[in-house]
C-alpha positions in Angstrom: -7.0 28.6 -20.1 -6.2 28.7 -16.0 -3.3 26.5 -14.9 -5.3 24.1 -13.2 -7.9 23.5 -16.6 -4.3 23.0 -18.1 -3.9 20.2 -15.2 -7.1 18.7 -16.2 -6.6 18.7 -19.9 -3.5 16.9 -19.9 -4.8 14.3 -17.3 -7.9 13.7 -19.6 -6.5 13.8 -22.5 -3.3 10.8 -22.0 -3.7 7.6 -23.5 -3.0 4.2 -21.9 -2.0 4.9 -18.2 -2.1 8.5 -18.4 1.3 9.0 -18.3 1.9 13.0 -17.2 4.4 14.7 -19.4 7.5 15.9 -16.9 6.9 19.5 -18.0 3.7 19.7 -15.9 5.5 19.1 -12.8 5.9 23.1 -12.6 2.3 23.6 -12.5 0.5 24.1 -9.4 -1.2 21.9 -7.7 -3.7 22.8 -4.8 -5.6 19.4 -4.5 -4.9 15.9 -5.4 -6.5 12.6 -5.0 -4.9 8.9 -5.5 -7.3 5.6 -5.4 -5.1 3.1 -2.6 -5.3 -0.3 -3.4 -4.2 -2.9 -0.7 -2.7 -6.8 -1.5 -4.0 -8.0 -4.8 -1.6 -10.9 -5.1 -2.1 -11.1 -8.9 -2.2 -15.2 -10.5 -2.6 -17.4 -13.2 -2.4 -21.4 -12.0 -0.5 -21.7 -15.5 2.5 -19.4 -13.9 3.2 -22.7 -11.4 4.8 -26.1 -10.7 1.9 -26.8 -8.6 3.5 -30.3 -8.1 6.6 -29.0 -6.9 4.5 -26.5 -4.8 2.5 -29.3 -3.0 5.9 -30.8 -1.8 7.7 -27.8 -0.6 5.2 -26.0 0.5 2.0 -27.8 0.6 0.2 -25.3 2.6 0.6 -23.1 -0.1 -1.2 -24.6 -2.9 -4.6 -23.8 -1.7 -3.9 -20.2 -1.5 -2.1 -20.2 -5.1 -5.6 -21.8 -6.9 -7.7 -19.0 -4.6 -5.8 -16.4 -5.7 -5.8 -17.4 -9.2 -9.6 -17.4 -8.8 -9.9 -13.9 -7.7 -7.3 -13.0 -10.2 -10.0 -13.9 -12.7 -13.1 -13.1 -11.3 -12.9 -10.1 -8.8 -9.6 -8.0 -10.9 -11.3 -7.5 -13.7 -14.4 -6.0 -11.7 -11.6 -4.1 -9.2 -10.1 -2.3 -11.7 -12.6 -0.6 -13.8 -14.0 0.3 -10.8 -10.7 2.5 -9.8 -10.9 3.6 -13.5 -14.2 4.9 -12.8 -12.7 6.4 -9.9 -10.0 8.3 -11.3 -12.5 9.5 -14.5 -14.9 11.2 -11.8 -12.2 12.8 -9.6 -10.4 13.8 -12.8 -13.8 15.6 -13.5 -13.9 17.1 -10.7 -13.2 21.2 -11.1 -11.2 20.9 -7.7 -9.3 17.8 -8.1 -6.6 16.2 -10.1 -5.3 12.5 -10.1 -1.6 12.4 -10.4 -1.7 8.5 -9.9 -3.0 5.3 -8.1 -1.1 3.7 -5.6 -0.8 0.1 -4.2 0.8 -1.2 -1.3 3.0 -4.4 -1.9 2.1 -8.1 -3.2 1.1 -7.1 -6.7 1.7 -11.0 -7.5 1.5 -14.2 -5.4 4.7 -15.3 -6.4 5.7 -18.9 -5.2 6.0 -20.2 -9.4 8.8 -22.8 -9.0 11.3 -21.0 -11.5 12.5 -17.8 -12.7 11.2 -18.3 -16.2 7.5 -18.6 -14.6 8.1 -16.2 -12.1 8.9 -13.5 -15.1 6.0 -14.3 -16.9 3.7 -13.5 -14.0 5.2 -10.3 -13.2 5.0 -9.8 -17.3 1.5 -10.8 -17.0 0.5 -8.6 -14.0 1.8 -5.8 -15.4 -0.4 -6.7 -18.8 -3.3 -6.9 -16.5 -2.5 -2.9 -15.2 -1.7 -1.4 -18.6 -4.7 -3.1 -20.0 -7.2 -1.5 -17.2 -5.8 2.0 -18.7 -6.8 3.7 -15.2 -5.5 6.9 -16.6 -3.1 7.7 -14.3 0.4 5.9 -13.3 0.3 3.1 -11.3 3.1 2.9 -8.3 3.7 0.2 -5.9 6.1 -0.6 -3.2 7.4 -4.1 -3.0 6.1 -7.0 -0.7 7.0 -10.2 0.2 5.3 -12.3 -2.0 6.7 -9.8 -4.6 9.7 -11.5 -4.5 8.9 -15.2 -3.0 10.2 -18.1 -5.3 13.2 -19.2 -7.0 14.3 -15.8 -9.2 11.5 -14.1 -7.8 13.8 -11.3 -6.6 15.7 -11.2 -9.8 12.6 -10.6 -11.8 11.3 -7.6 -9.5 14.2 -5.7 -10.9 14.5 -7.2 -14.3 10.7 -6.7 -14.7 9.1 -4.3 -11.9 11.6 -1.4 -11.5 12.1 -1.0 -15.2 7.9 -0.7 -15.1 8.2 2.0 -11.5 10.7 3.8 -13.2 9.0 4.6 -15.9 6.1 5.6 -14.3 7.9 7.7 -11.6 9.8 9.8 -14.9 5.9 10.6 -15.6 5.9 12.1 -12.4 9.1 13.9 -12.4 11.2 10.9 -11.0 14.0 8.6 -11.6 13.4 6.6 -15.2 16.2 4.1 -14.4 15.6 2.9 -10.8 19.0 0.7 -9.2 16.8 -0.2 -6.1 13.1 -0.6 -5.6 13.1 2.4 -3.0 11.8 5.6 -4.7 10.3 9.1 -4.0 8.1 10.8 -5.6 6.8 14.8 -5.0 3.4 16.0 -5.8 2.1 19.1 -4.8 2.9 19.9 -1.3 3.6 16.3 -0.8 6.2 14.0 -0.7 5.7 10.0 -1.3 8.6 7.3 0.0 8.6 4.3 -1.6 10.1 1.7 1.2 11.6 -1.1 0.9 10.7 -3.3 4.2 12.9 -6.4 2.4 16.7 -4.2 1.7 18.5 -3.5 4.8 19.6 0.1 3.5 16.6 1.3 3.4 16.3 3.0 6.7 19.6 4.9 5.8 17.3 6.3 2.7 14.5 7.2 4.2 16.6 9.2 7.0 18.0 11.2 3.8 15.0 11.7 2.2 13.5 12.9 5.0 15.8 15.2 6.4 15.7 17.0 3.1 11.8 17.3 3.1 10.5 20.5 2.0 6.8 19.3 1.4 3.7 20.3 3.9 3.1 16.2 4.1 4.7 12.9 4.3 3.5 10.0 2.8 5.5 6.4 3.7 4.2 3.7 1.4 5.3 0.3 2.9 4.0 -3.0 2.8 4.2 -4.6 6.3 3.0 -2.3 8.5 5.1 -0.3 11.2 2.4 -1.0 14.1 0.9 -4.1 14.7 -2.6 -4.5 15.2 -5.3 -7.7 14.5 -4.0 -11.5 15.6 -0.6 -10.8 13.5 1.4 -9.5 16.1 4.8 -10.1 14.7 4.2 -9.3 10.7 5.5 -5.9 11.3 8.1 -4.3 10.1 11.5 -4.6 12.1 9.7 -7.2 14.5 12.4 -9.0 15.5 13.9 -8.3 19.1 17.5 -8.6 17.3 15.8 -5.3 15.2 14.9 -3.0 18.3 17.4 -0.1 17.7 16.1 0.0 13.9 12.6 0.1 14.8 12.9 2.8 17.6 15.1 4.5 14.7 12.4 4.4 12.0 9.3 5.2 14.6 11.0 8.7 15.8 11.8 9.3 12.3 7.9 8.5 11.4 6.9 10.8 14.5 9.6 13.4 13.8 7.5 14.1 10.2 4.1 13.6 11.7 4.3 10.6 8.6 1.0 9.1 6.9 2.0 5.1 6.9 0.4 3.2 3.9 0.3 -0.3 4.3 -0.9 -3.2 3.2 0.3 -7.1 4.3 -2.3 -8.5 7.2 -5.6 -8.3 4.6 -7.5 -6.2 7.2 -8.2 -2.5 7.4 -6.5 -0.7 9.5 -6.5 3.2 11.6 -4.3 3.9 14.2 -2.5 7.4 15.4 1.3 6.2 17.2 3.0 8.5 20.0 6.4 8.4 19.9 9.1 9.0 22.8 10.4 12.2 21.8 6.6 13.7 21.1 6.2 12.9 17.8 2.9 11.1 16.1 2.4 9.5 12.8 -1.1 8.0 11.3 -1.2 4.5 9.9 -3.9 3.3 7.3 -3.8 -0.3 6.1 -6.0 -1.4 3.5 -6.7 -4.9 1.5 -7.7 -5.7 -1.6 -8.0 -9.4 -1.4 -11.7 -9.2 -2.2 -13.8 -12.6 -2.2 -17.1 -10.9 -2.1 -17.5 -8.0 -4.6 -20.1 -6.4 -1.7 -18.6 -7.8 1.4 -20.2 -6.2 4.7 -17.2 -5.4 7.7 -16.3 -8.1 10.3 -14.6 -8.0 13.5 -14.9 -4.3 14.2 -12.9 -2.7 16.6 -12.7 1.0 17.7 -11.0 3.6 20.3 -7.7 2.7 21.9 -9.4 0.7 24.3 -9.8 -1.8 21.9 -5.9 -1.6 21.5 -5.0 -4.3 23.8 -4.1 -8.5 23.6 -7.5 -9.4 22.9 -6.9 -8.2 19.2 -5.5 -12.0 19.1 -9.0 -13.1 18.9 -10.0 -12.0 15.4 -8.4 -14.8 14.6 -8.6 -17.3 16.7 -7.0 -20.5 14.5 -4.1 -18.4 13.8 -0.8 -19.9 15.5 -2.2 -21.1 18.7 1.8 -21.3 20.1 2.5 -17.7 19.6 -0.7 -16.5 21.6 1.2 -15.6 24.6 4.3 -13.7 22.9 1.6 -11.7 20.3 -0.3 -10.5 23.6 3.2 -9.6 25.0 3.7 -7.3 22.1 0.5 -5.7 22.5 1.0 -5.2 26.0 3.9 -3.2 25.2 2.6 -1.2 22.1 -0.7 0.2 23.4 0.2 2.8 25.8 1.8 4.5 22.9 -1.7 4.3 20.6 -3.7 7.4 20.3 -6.1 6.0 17.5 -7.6 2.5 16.7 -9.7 1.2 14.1 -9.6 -2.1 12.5 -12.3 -4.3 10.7 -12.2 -7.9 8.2 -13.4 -5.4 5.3 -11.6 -5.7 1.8 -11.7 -2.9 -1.1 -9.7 0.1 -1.5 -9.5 3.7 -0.5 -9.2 7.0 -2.3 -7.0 9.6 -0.2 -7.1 13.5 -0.7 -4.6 15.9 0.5 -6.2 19.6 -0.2 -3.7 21.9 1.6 -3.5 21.1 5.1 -5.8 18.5 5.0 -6.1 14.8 4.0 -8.5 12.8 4.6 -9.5 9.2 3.2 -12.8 7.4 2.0 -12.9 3.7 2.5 -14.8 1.7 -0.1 -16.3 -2.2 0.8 -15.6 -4.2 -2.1 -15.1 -3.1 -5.5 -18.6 -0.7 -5.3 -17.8 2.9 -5.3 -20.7 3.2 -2.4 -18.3 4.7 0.5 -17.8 2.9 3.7 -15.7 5.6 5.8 -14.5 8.9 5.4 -11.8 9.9 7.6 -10.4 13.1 8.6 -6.5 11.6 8.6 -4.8 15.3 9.0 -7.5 16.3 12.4 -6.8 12.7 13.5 -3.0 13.0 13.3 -3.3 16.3 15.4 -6.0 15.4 17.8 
């Protein structure tokens, strides 16, 4: 039996998640592939005070009883769909799928009390074991993630005890103090920021500057460019935040990073320059699906269609802000290289086969492919 059959039988052959025995971590790996799942914001009406909810925060309540819809109605369709996914690469005589990744605002939060808010993290991680994707499931934390009384409290009473397991599959930390992780697969390394703990940029400096891996993934949840009509939702957008933010985009070019985001429900492409002649590629993705075959709104390509118009897409969003989110695109797009963006919601499946990575976009939660792109020749182009 070849090494890589080994690979393969040991993928196929684990139950529940597919959790990898640690001992395989010394085999090697020439090419991987990991299904990307964007904002799912996982809900049960059940998990909230919805009359507390419509007092505090009114505008909320519609979003909690839509989400709880799609919770029921599109997950269940989502997810044996990526299990699908993962069976076929698996299958594959070139391929291996070490796990699935997903970018932040696995739950809606917002429940009212701790209590409620740890039964909804219970209950999405339920939901994920159930699908039995066969492969571990990784996430990087968002702000809904830990929105609502307790809600932070029960991402690392309930979460990180969950990640840590799942990294130890993968050669990781088991017992996880902060919800900012690495993981190495192949000839790639994957850091698990955390947008929401101000040490985090300290972390990802070190992890960084003892990088030995051909690629660099960053999984985040806002994203570190802005793009579409929310100007401000990135990461380290506040003025007060500038030296952070020029910190964390050299670092990003200095590693010629992948970005994975998640956070404005919109896909996303774009190549950044940075001062000192670095680049880095950032892919968003969403996986707030409402239409199981939803056809791509609102397409925008080439970095000419970088600029303060991008506030359109949305016209009803924040009227006030208009002029300060054109200010910040008038400031951001002479750096831009690549730009891509379209209202289309499904997931991705991303490959890194030596030098190369690339990335299939999928509409919905068909497996009928939307995009392919060439993220490695885009990076260096």
């Amino acid at each position: 039996m070849t090494r890589r059959e080994f690979v393969k039988m040991v993928l196929a052959g684990t139950a529940g998640l597919g959790l990898l025995p640690t001992a395989t971590q010394a085999v090697e790996r020439e090419a991987f592939a990991f299904p990307l799942l964007g904002d799912l914001h996982f809900d049960k009406l059940a998990r909230h005070d919805l009359e507390a909810l419509q007092k505090e925060k009114p505008d909320d309540v519609r979003q909690v009883r839509e989400y709880s819809s799609l919770t029921t109605d599109i997950l269940p369709r989502l997810f044996p769909t990526v299990r699908e996914t993962v069976s076929a690469l698996n299958r594959s005589s070139a391929t291996t799928v070490p796990f699935t990744l997903q970018v932040g605002d696995l739950v809606e939060g917002l429940c009212g009390s701790a209590e409620q808010t740890q039964r909804l993290d219970a209950d999405a991680l339920a939901f994920v074991r159930e699908a039995r994707l066969g492969a571990p499931f990784l996430f990087t934390k968002g702000n809904h993630d830990i929105t609502g009384p307790g809600a932070a409290d029960a991402f690392k009473s309930v979460f990180q005890p969950f990640l840590g397991e799942q990294a130890a599959a993968l050669g990781g930390e088991r017992k996880l103090a902060t919800a900012r992780y690495r993981i190495a697969y192949g000839n790639a390394l994957f850091c698990f920021f955390d947008a929401y703990d101000r040490e985090s940029l300290g972390w990802l400096e070190a992890e960084l500057a003892r990088r030995t891996a051909r690629h660099c993934f960053i999984v985040i949840h806002p994203p570190v460019v802005p793009y579409g009509a929310r100007a401000t939702w990135h990461v380290f957008s506040n003025p007060r935040d500038k030296s952070q933010r020029d910190r964390l985009l050299e670092l990003l070019g200095e590693h010629n990073a992948f970005v994975l985001s998640g956070h404005i429900h919109k896909y996303n492409l774009l190549v950044r320059a940075t001062p000192r002649g670095g680049k880095f590629l950032q892919l968003g993705v969403s996986s707030v699906i409402s239409d199981p075959a939803p056809q791509p709104q609102h397409l925008l390509s080439g970095v000419k269609a970088y600029n303060s118009d991008q506030v359109s897409v949305e016209p009803s969003f924040s009227p006030s802000t208009e002029a300060q989110r054109r200010a910040v695109y008038e400031a951001e797009a002479p750096s831009v290289k690549q730009f891509q963006y379209a209202d289309l919601p499904g997931y991705a499946v991303v490959q890194v086969s030596g030098p190369r990575v690339t990335a299939t976009i999928y509409a919905g939660v068909g497996r009928q492919a939307w995009r392919t792109l060439a993220l490695s020749d885009l990076l260096a182009s």
